[in-house]
PASEGU-151122 format. One record per atom (N, C-alpha, C, CB): x, y, z; atom name; residue in one letter; residue number from 1. Coordinates in nm, 2 decimals, always signed. Each point is the difference from the previous one (the first is absolute). Glycine has a CB too. Example, Ala and Ser with C-alpha at 12.3 -4.5 7.8 and 13.67 -1.06 7.14 Angstrom:
<rs>
X:Y:Z:atom:rest:nr
+1.32:-0.57:+0.78:N:a:1
-0.09:+0.12:+0.00:CA:a:1
+0.09:+0.12:+0.00:C:a:1
-0.19:-0.12:+0.12:CB:a:1
+0.15:+0.23:-0.19:N:s:2
+0.09:+0.11:+0.00:CA:s:2
-0.08:+0.11:+0.08:C:s:2
+0.12:-0.06:-0.22:CB:s:2
</rs>
This chain:
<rs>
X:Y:Z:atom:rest:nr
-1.75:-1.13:+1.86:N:x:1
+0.14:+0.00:-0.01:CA:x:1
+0.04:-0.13:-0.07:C:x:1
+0.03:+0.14:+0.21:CB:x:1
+0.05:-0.14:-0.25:N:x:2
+0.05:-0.11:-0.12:CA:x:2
+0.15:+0.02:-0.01:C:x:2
-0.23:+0.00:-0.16:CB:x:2
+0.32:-0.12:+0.13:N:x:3
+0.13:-0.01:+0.03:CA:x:3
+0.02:-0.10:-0.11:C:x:3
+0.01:+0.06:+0.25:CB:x:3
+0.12:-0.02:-0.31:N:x:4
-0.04:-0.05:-0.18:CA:x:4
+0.15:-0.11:+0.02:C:x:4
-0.13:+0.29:-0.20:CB:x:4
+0.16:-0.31:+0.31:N:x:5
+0.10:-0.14:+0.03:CA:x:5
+0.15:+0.05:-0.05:C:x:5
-0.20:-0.20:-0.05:CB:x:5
+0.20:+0.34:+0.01:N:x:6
+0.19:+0.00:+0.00:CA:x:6
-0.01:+0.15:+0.07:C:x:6
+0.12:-0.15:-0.28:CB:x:6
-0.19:+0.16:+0.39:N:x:7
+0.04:+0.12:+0.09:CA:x:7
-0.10:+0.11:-0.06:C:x:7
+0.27:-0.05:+0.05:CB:x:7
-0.34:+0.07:-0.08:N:x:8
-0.08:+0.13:-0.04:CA:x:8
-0.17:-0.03:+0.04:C:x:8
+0.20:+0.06:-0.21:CB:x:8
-0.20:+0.01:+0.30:N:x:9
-0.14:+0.01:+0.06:CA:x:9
-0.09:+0.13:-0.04:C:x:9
+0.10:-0.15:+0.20:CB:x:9
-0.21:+0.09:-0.27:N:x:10
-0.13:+0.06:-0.08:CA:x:10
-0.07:+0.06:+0.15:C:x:10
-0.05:-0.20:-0.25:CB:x:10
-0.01:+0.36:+0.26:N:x:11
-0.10:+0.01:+0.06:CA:x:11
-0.07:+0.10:-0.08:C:x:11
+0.09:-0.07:+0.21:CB:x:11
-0.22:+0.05:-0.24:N:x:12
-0.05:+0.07:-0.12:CA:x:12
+0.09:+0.06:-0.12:C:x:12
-0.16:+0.04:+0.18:CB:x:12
+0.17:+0.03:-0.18:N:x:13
+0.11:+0.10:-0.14:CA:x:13
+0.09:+0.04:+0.06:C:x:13
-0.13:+0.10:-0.14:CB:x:13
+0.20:-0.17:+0.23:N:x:14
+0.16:+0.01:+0.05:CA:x:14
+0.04:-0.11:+0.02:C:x:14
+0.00:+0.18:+0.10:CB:x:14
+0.13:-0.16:-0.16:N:x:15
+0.10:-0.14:+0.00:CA:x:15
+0.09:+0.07:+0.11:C:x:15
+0.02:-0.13:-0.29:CB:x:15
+0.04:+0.01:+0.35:N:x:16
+0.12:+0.03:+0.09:CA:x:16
+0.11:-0.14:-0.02:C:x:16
-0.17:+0.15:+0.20:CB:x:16
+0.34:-0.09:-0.26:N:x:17
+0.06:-0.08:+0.00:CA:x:17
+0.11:+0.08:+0.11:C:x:17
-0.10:-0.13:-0.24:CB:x:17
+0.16:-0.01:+0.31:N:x:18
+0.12:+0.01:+0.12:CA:x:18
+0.12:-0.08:-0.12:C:x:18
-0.17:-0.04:+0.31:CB:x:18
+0.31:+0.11:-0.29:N:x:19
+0.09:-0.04:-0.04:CA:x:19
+0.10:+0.00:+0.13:C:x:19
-0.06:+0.06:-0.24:CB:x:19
+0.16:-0.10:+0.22:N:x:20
+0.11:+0.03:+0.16:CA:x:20
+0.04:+0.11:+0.03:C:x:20
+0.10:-0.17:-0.02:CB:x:20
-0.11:+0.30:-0.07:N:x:21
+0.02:+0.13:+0.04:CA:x:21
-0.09:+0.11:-0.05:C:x:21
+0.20:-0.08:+0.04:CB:x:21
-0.28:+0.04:-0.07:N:x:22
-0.08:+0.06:-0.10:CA:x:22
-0.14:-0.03:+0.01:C:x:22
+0.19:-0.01:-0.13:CB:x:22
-0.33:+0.09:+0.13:N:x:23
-0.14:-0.04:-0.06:CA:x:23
-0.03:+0.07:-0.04:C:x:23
-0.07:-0.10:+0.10:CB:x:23
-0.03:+0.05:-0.19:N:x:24
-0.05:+0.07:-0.15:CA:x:24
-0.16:+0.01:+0.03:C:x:24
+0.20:-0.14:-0.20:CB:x:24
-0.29:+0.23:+0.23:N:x:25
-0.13:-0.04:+0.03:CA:x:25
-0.05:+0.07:-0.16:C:x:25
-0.02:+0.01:+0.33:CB:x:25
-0.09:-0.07:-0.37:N:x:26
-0.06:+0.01:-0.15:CA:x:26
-0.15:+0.06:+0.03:C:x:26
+0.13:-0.23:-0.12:CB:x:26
-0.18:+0.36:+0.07:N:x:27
-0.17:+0.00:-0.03:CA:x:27
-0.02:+0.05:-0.11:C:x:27
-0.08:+0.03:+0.21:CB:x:27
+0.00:-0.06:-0.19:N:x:28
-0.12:+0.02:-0.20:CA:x:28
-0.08:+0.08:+0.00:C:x:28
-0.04:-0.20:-0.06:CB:x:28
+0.02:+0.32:+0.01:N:x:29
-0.13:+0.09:+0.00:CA:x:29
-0.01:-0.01:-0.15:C:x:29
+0.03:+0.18:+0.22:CB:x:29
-0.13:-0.26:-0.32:N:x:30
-0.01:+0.02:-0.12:CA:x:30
+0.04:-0.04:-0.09:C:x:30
-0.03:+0.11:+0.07:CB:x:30
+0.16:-0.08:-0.12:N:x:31
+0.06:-0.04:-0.11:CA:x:31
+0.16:+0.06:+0.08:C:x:31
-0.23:+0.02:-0.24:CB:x:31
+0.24:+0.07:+0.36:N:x:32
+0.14:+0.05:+0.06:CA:x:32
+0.01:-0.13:+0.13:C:x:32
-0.02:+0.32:-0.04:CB:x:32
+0.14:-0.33:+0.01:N:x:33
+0.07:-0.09:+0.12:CA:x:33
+0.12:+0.13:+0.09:C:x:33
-0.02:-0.29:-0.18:CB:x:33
+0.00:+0.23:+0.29:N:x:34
+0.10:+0.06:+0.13:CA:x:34
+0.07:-0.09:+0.02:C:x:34
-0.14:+0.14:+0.13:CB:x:34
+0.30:-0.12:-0.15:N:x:35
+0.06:-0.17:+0.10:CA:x:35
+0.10:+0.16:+0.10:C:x:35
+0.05:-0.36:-0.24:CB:x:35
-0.07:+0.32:+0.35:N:x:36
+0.03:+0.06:+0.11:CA:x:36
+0.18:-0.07:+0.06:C:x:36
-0.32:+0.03:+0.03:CB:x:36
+0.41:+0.01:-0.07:N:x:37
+0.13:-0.03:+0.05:CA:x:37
+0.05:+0.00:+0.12:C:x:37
+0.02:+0.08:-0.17:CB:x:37
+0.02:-0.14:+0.27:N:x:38
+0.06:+0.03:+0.10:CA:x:38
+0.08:-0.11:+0.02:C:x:38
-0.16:+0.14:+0.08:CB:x:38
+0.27:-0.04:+0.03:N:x:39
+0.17:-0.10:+0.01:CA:x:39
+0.05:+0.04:-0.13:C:x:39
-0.05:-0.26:+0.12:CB:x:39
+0.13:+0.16:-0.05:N:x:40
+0.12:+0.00:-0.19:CA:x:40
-0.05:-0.11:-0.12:C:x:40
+0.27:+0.05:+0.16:CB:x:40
-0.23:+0.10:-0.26:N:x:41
-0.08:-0.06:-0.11:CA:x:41
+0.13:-0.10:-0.07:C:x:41
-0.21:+0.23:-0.04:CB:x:41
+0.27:-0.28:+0.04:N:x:42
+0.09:-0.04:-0.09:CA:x:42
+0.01:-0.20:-0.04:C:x:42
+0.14:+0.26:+0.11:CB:x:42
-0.06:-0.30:-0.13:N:x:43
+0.02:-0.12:-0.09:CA:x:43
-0.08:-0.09:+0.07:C:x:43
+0.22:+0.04:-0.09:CB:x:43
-0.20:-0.06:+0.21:N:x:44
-0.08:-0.12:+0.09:CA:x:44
-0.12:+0.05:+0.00:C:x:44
+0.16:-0.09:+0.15:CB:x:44
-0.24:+0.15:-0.24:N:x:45
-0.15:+0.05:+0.03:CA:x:45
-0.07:+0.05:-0.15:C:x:45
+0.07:+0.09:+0.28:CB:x:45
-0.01:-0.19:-0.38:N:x:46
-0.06:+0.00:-0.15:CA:x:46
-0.05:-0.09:+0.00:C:x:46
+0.13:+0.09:-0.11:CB:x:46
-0.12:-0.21:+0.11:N:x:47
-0.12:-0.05:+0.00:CA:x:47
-0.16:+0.02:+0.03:C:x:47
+0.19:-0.07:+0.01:CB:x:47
-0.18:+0.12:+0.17:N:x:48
-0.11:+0.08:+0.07:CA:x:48
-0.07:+0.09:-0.08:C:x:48
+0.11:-0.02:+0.19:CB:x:48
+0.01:+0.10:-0.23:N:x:49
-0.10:+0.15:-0.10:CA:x:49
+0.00:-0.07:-0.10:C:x:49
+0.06:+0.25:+0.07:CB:x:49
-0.03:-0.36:-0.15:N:x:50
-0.04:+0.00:-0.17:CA:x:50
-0.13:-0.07:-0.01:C:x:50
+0.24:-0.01:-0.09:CB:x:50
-0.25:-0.09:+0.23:N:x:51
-0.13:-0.14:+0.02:CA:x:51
-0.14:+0.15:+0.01:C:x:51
+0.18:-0.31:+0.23:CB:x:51
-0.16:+0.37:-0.12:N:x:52
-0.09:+0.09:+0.02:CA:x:52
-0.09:+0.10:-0.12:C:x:52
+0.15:-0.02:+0.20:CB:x:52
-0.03:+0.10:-0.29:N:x:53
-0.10:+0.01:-0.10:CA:x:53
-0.02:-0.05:-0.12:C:x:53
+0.02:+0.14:+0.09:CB:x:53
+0.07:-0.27:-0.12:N:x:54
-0.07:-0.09:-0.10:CA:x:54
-0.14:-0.08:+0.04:C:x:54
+0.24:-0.03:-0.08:CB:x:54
-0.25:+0.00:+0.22:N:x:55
-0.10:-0.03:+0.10:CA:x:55
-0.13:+0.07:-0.03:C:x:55
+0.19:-0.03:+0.18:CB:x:55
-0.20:+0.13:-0.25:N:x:56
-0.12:+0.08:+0.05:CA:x:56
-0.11:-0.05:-0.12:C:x:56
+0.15:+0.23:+0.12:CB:x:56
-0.28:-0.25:-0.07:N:x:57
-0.08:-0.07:-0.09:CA:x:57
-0.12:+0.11:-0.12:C:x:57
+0.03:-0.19:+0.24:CB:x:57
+0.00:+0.33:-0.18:N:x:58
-0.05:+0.11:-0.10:CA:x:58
+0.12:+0.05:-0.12:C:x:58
-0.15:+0.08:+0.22:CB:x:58
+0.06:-0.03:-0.30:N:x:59
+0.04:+0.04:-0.07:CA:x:59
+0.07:+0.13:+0.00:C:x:59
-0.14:-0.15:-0.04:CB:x:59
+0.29:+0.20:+0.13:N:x:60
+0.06:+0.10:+0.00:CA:x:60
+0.09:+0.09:-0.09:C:x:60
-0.05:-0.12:+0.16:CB:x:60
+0.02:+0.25:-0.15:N:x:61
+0.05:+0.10:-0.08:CA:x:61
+0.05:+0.09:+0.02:C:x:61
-0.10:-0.05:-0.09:CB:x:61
+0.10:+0.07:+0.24:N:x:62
+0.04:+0.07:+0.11:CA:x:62
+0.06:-0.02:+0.08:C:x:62
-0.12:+0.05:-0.03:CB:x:62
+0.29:-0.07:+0.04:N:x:63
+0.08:-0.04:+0.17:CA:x:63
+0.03:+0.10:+0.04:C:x:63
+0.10:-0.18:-0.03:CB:x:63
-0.09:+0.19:+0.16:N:x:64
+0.04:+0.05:+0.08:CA:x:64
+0.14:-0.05:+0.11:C:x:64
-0.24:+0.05:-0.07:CB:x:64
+0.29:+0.04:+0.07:N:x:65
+0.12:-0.07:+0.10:CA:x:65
+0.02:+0.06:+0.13:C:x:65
+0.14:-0.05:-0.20:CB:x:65
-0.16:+0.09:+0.31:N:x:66
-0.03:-0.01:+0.13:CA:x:66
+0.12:+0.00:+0.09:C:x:66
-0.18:-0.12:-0.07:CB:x:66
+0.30:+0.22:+0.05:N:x:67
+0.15:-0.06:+0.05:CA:x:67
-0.03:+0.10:+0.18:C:x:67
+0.21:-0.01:-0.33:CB:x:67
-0.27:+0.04:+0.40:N:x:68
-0.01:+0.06:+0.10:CA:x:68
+0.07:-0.05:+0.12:C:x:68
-0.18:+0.07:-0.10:CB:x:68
+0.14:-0.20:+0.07:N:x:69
+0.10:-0.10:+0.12:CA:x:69
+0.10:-0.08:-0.09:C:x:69
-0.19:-0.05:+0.19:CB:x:69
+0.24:+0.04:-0.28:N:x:70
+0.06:-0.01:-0.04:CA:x:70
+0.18:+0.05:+0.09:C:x:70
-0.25:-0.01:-0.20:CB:x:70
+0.37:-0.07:+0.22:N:x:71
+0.08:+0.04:+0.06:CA:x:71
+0.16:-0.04:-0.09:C:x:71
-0.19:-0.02:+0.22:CB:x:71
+0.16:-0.04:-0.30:N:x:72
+0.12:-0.02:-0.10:CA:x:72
-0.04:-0.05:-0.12:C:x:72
+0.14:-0.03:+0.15:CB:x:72
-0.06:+0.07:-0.26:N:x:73
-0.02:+0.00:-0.14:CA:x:73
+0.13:-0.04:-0.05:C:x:73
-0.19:+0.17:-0.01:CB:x:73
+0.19:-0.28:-0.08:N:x:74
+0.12:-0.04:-0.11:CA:x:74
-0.01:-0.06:-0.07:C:x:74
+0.11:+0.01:+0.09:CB:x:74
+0.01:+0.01:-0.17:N:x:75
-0.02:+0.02:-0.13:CA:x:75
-0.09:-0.16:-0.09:C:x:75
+0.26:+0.21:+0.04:CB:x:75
-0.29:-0.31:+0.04:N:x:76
-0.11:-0.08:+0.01:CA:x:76
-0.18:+0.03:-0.02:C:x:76
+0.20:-0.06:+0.13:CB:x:76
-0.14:+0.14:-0.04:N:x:77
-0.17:+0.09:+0.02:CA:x:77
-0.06:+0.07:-0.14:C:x:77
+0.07:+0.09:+0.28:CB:x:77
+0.07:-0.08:-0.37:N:x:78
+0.01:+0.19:-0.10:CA:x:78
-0.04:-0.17:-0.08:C:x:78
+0.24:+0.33:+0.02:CB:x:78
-0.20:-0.48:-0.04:N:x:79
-0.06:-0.05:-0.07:CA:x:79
-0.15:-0.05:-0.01:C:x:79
+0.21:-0.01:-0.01:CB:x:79
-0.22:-0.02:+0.15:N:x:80
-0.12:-0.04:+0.01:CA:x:80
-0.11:+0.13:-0.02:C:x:80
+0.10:-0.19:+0.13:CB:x:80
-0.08:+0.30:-0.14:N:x:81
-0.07:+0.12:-0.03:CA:x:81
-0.06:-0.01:-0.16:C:x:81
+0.17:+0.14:+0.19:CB:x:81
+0.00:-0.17:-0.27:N:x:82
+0.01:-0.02:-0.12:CA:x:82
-0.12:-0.12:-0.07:C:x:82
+0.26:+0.09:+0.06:CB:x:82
-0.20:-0.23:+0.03:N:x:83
-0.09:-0.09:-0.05:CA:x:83
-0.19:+0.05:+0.00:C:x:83
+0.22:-0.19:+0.11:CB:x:83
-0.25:+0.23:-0.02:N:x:84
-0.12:+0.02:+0.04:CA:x:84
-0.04:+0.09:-0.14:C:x:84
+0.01:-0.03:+0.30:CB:x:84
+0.06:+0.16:-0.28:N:x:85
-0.05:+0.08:-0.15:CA:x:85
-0.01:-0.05:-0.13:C:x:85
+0.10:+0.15:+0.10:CB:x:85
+0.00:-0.27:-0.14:N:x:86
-0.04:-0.09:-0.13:CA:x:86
-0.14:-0.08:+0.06:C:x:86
+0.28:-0.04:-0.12:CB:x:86
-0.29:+0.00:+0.21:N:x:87
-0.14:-0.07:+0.05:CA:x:87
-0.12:+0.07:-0.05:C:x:87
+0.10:-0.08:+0.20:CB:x:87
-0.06:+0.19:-0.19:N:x:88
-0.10:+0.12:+0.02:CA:x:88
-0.10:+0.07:-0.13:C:x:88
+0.18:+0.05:+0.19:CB:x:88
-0.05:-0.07:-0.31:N:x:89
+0.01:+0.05:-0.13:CA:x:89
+0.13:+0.08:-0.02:C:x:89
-0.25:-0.01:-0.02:CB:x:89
+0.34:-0.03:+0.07:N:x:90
+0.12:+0.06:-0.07:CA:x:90
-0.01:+0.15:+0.01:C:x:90
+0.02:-0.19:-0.14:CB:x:90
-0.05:+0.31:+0.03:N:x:91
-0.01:+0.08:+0.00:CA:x:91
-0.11:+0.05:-0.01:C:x:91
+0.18:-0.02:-0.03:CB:x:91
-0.25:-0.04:+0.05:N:x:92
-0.17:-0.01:+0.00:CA:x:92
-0.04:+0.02:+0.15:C:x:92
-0.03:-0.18:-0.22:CB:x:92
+0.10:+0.10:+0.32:N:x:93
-0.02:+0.03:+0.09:CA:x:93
-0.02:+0.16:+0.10:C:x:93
+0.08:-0.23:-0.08:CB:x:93
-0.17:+0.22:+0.22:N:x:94
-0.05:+0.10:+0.05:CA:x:94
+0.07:-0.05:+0.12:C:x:94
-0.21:+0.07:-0.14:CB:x:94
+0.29:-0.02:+0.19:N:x:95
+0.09:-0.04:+0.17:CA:x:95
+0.01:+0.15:+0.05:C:x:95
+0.19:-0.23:-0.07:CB:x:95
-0.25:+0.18:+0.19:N:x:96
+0.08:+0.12:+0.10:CA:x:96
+0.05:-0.02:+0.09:C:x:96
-0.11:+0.11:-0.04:CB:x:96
+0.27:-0.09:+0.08:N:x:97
+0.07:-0.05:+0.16:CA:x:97
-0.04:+0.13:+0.05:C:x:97
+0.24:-0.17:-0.03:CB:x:97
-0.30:+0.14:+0.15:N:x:98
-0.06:+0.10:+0.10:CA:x:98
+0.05:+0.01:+0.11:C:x:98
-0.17:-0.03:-0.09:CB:x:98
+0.22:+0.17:+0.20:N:x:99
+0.03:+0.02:+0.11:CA:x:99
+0.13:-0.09:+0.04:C:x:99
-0.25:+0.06:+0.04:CB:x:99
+0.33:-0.02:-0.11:N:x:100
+0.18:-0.04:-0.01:CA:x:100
+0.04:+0.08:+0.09:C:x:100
+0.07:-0.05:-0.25:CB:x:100
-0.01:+0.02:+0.35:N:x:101
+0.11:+0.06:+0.11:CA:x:101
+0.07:+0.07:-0.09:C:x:101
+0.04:-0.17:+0.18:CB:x:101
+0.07:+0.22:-0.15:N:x:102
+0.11:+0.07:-0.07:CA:x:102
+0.13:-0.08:-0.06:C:x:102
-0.09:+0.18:+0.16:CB:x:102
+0.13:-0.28:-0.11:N:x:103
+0.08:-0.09:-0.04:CA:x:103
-0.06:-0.08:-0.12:C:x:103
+0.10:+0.00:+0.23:CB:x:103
-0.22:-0.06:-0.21:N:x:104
-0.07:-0.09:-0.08:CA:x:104
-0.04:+0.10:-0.15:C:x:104
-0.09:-0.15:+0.26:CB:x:104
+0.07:+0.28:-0.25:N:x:105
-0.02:+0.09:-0.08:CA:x:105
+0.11:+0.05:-0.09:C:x:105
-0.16:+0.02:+0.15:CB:x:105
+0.30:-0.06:-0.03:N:x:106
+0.13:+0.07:-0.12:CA:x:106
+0.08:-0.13:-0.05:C:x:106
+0.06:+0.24:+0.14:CB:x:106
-0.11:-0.38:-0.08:N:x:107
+0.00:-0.08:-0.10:CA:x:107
-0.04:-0.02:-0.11:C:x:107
+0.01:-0.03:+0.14:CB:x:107
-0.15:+0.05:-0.18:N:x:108
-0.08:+0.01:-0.11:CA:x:108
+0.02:+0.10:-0.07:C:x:108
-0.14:-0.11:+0.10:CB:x:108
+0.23:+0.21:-0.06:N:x:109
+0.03:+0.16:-0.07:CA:x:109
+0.12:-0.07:-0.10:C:x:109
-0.06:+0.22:+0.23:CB:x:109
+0.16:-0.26:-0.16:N:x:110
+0.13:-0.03:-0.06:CA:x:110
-0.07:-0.11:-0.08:C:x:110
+0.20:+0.07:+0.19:CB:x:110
-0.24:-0.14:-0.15:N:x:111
-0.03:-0.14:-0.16:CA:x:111
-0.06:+0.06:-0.10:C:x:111
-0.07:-0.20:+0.13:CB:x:111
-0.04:+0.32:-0.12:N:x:112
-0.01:+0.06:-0.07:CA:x:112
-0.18:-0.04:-0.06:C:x:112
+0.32:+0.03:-0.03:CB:x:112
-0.31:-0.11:+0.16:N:x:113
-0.18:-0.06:-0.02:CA:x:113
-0.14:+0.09:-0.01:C:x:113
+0.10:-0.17:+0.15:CB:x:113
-0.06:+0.31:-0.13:N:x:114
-0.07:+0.11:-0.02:CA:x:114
-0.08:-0.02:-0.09:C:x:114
+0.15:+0.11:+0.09:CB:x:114
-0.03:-0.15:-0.20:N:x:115
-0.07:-0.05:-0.16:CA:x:115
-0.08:-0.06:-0.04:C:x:115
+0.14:+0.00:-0.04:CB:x:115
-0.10:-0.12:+0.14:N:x:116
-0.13:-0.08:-0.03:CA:x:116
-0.10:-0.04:+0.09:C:x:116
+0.12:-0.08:-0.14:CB:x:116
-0.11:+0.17:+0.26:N:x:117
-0.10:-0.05:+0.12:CA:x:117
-0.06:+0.16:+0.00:C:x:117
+0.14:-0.24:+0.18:CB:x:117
-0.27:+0.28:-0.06:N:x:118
-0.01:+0.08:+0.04:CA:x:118
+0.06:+0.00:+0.15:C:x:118
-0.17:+0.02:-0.17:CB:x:118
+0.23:+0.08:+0.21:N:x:119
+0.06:-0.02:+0.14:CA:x:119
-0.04:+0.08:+0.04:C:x:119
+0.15:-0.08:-0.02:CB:x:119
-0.18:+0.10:+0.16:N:x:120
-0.05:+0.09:+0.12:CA:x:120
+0.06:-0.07:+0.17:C:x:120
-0.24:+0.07:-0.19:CB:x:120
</rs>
């Protein structure tokens, strides 16, 4: 276990970051990353998710987004979604937001992120 001094603790191929309403847990299978959402995803908790997958030491081509515990989304969140997909390759990228409640899902309907994410 390893702890990288601004809150994010390494245990093998999972990161775990704590924000004040929010954690972001990170794993690696390969070249796919999982960052696992829970709480509310919004402004006080960009930092947390942007440190986590610029954080990752493989070579990824694969995200994953993990919204199951996830309990609020705004319009913060629709950027930090955004930022991560230029991280990723822009339109090059491969994202999937996975297992969206129904709210979290007719959020991403109306922005119209369909377009550029995979949603489920």
């Amino acid at each position: 276990m390893e702890n990288n001094g601004e809150g994010t603790t390494v245990i093998g191929n999972v990161a775990h970051k704590r924000g004040l309403n929010m954690a972001v847990t990170a794993s690696t299978n390969g070249n796919t990353i999982k960052l696992k959402v829970s709480g509310r995803f919004d402004f006080s908790s960009h930092q947390e998710f942007r440190q986590i997958y610029e954080s990752v030491s493989v070579e990824v081509t694969n995200y994953i987004v993990d919204m199951a515990e996830a309990t609020y989304l705004d319009s913060s969140a629709l950027g930090m979604l955004l930022l991560m997909r230029d991280h990723a390759g822009g339109d090059n990228a491969n994202i999937d937001i996975v297992n969206c409640n129904e709210d979290v899902k007719k959020i991403l309907t109306i922005s119209n992120f369909g377009q550029l994410f995979k949603i489920s």
